[in-house]
C-alpha positions in Angstrom: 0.0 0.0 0.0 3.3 2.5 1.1 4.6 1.8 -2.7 1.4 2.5 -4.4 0.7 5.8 -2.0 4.6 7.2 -3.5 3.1 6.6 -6.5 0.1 8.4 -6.4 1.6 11.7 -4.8 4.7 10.9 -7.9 1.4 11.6 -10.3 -0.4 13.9 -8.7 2.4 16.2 -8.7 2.7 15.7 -12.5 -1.1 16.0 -13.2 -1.8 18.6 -10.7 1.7 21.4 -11.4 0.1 22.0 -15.2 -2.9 22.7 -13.5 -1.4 25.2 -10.9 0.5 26.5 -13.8 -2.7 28.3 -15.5 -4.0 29.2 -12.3 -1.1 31.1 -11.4 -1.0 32.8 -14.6 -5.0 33.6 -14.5 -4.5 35.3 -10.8 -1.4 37.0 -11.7 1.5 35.3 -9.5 4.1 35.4 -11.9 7.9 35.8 -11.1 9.6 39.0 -13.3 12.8 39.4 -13.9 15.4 41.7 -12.0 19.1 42.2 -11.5 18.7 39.3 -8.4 17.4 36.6 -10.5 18.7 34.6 -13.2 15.6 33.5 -15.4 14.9 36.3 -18.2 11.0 36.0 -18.7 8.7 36.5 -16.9 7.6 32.7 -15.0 4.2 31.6 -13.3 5.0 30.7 -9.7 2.7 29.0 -6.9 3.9 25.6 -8.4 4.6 24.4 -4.7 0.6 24.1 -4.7 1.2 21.3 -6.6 3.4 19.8 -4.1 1.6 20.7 -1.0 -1.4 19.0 -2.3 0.6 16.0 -3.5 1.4 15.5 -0.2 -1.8 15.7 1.7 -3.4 12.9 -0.5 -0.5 10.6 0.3 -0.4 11.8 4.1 -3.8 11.1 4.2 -3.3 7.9 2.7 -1.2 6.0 5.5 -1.7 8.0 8.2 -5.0 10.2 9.3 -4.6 8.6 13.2 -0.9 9.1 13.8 0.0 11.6 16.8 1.5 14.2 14.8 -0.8 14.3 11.5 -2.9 17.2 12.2 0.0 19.7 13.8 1.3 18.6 10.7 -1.0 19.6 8.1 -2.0 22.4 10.2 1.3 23.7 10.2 2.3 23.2 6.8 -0.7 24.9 5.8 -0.4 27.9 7.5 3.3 28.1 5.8 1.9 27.5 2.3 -1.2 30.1 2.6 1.9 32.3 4.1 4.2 31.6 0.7 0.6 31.8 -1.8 0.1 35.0 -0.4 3.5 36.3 -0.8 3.4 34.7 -4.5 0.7 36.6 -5.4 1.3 39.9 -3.9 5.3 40.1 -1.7 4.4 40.4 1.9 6.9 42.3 4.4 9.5 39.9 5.9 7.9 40.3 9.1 4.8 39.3 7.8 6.3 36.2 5.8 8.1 35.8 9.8 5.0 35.5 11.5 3.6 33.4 9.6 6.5 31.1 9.9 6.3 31.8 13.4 2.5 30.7 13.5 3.2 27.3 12.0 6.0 25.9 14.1 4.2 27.2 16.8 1.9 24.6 15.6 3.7 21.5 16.0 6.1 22.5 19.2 3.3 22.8 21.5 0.4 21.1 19.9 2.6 17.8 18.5 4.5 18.2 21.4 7.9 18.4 19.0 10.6 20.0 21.2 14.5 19.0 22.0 14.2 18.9 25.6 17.4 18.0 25.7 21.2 16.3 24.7 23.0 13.6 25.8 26.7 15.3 26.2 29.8 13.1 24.6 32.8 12.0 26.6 30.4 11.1 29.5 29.4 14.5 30.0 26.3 13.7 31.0 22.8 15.4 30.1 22.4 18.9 28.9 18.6 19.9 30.1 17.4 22.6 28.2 14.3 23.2 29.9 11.8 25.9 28.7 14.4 27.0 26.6 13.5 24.1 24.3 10.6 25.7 22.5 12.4 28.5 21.1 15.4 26.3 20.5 13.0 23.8 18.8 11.3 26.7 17.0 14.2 28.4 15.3 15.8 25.4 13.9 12.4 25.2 11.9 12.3 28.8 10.7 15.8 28.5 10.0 15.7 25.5 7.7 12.4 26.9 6.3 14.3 30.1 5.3 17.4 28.3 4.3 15.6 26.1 1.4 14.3 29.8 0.4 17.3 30.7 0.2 18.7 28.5 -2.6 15.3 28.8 -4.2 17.6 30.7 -7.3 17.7 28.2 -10.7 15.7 25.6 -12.3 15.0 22.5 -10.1 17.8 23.8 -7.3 15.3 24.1 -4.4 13.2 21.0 -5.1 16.2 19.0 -6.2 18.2 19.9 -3.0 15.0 19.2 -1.2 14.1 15.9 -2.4 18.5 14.6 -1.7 17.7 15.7 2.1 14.6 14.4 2.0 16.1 11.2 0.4 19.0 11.3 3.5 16.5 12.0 6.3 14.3 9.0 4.7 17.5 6.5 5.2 18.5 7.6 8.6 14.9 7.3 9.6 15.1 3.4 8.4 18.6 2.9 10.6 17.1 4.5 13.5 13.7 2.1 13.3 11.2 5.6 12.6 8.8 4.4 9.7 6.6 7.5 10.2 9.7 10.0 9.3 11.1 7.6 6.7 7.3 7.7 4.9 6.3 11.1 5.4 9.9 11.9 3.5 9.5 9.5 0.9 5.6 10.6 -0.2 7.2 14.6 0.0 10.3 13.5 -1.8 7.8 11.6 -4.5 5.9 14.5 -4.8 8.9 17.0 -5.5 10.1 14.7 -7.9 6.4 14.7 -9.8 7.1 18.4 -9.9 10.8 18.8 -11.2 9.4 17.2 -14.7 8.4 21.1 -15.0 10.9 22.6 -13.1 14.2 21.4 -14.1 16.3 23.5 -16.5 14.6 24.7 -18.6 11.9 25.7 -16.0 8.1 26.1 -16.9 7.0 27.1 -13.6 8.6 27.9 -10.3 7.4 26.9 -7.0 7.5 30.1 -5.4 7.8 30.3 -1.8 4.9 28.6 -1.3 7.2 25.5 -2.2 10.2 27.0 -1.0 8.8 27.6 2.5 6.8 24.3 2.8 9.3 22.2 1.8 11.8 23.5 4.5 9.1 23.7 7.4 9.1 19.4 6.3 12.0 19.1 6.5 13.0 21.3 9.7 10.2 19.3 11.0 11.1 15.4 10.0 14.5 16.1 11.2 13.7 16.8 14.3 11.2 14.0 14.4 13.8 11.5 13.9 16.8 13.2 15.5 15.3 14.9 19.0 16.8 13.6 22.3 19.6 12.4 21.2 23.7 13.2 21.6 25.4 15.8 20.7 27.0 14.1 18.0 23.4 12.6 16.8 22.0 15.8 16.6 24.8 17.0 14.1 23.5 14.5 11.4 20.6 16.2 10.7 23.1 19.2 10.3 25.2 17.1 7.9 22.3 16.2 5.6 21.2 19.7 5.5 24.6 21.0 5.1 24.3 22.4 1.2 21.4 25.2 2.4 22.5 25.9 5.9 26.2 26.5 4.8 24.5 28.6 1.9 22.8 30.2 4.9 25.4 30.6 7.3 27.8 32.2 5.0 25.2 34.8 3.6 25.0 35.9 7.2 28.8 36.6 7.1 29.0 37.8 4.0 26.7 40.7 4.9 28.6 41.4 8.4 32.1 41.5 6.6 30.7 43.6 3.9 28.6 45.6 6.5 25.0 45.3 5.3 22.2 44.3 6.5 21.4 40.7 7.1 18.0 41.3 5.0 19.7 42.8 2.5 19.3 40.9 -0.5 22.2 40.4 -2.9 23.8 38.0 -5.8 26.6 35.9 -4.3 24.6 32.6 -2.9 26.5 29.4 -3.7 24.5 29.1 -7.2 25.6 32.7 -8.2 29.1 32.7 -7.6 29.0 29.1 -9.7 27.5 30.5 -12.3 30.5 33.5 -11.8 33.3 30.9 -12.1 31.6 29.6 -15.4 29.7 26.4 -15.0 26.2 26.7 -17.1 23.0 27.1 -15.6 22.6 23.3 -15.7 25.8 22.5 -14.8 25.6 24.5 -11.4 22.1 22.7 -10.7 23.8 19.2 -11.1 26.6 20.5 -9.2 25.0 21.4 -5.8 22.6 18.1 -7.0 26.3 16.3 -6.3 27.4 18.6 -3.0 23.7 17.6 -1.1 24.5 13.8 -2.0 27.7 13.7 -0.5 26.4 15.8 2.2 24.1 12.6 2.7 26.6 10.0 2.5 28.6 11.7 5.0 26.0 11.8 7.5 25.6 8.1 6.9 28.4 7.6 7.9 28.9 9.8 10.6 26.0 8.2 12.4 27.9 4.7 11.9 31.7 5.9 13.1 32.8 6.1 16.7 33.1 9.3 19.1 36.7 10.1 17.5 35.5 9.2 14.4 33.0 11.3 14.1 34.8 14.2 15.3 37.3 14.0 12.6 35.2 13.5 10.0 33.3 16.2 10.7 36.3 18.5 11.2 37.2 17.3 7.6 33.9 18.6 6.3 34.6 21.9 7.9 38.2 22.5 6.1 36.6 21.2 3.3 33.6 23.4 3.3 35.7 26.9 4.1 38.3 25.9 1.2 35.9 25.6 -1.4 34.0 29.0 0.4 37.0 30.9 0.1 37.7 29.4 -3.9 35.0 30.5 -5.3 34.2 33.7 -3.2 31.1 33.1 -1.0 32.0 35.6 1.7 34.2 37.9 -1.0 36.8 37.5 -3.4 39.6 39.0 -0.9 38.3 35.9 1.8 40.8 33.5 1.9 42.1 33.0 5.3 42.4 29.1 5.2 44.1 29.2 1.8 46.7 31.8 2.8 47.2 30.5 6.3 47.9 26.7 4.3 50.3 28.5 1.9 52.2 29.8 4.6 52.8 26.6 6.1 54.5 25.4 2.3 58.2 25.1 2.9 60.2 27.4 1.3 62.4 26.4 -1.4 66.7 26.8 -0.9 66.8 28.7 -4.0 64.5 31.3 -2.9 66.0 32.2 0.1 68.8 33.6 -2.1 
């Protein structure tokens, strides 16, 4: 029943996006172009309708009695009337906020999804975060839901990237024994497939934030479902499989403090820009970051399997690894390269140039 309910939210995405497609273009939520934005014509959004609807038929088809089915339909669609509206008419980020606000709201205190707390490595013992759990709980949501926005930029990116994690939280889910994570990731990832038939480069509609912001409220939301109360080192898997957006994220934030702006401000240097700047095609930057989120998921695979020491120099590899190829092609700015100097200044230096 499982396989046939993928299946049905695959094809309802396909059947239901050229639908959404007209719709958008009859109510006038189309995307125009500006210096930001890559596309040159203008493009019908609201395709994460398609999605989003995708998903409640297969949601609704293994699991109307399940503890955390209404917060989460609730929730997700309080983000998605948030995004429509925005798609239609752009809604002030505070208002886009509190709308994000609103739906993990939802599921923190009415499905009871919180990290109350962390098992400390190195026998450390327990790390109790009390009421502080809510709001901890609460911005890791907002923050992936605004990090999949965020490399919302080219054809397929956002659902592609999406559906990888998705893909990632779905296998962890099955090592760590959580079939209701591992389905509701498979039926979202089936239905973001459905909708990259019309999304891929070349694009025929976009999914707007309506897409953009639902898909990262899922998936803020499965990985907490199948990663809360665990160790500290448990916790960073989640982090790992996530890793292409939130890096995206976190070095937009330092971009605009280096360069002293604003952290709204909105500019053109995300990941998927400054590949495009170094000269892959549009395509080729899509399949690229396609690449960087799969072995973003393999690495958390195996992060989950290694031992305490293990894990800790894996992940320290990943972090060298992820500031080199920051500083190479210019994330933060072109004069960033702290790592890359500091590793040419440990190069010995040759006898003939000391003369």
């Amino acid at each position: 029943m499982f396989y046939l309910t993928l299946l049905i939210s695959f094809f309802a995405a396909i059947l239901l996006t050229p639908l959404v497609k007209k719709f958008a273009i009859k109510i006038g939520a189309t995307d125009k172009p500006n210096y930001r934005k890559v596309h040159q014509n203008i493009m019908p959004r609201l395709g994460g309708l398609a999605i989003y609807i995708s998903f409640l038929i297969g949601i609704f088809l293994i699991s109307p009695d399940i503890k955390y089915y209404w917060p989460l339909v609730i929730g997700s669609f309080i983000i998605v009337l948030t995004g429509f509206i925005d798609d239609i008419k752009e809604i002030s980020p505070k208002v886009k906020l509190s709308g994000q606000i609103l739906a993990a709201l939802i599921v923190v205190v009415w499905g009871d999804l919180n990290v109350e707390f962390i098992n400390l490595p190195f026998g450390g013992g327990q790390l109790n975060f009390g009421m502080m759990s809510y709001p901890i709980t609460m911005i890791w949501i907002i923050g992936i839901t605004n990090a999949i926005n965020l490399i919302d930029g080219l054809d397929g990116l956002a659902a592609g990237v999406s559906t990888i994690a998705l893909l990632s939280i779905a296998g962890m889910a099955v090592v760590m024994g959580n079939p209701y994570v591992m389905m509701i990731a498979l039926i979202v990832a089936a239905a973001s497939i459905g909708f990259l038939f019309y999304n891929f480069h070349p694009a025929k509609i976009f999914m707007g934030d309506t897409g953009a912001l639902f898909l990262g409220y899922i998936i803020g939301v499965l990985s907490l479902l199948g990663f809360k109360g665990v160790t500290v080192l448990s916790l960073i898997i989640p982090i790992i499989i996530l890793g292409v957006p939130i890096s995206d994220t976190f070095f937009a934030i330092v971009r605009r403090l280096v360069n002293k702006q604003p952290l709204s401000a909105p500019d053109k240097s995300h990941l998927h820009h400054c590949l495009l700047r170094t000269g892959f095609s549009h395509r080729q930057t899509v399949l690229l970051i396609y690449a960087m989120s799969a072995i973003f998921g393999l690495t958390a695979f195996i992060f989950s399997q290694s031992t305490v020491w293990g894990s800790v120099i894996i992940l320290t590899t990943l972090v060298i690894v992820i500031e080199v190829i920051v500083e190479k092609i210019g994330l933060v700015r072109e004069d960033y390269k702290p790592l890359i100097k500091f590793f040419k200044g440990l190069k010995p230096v040759n006898a003939k140039d000391k003369y």
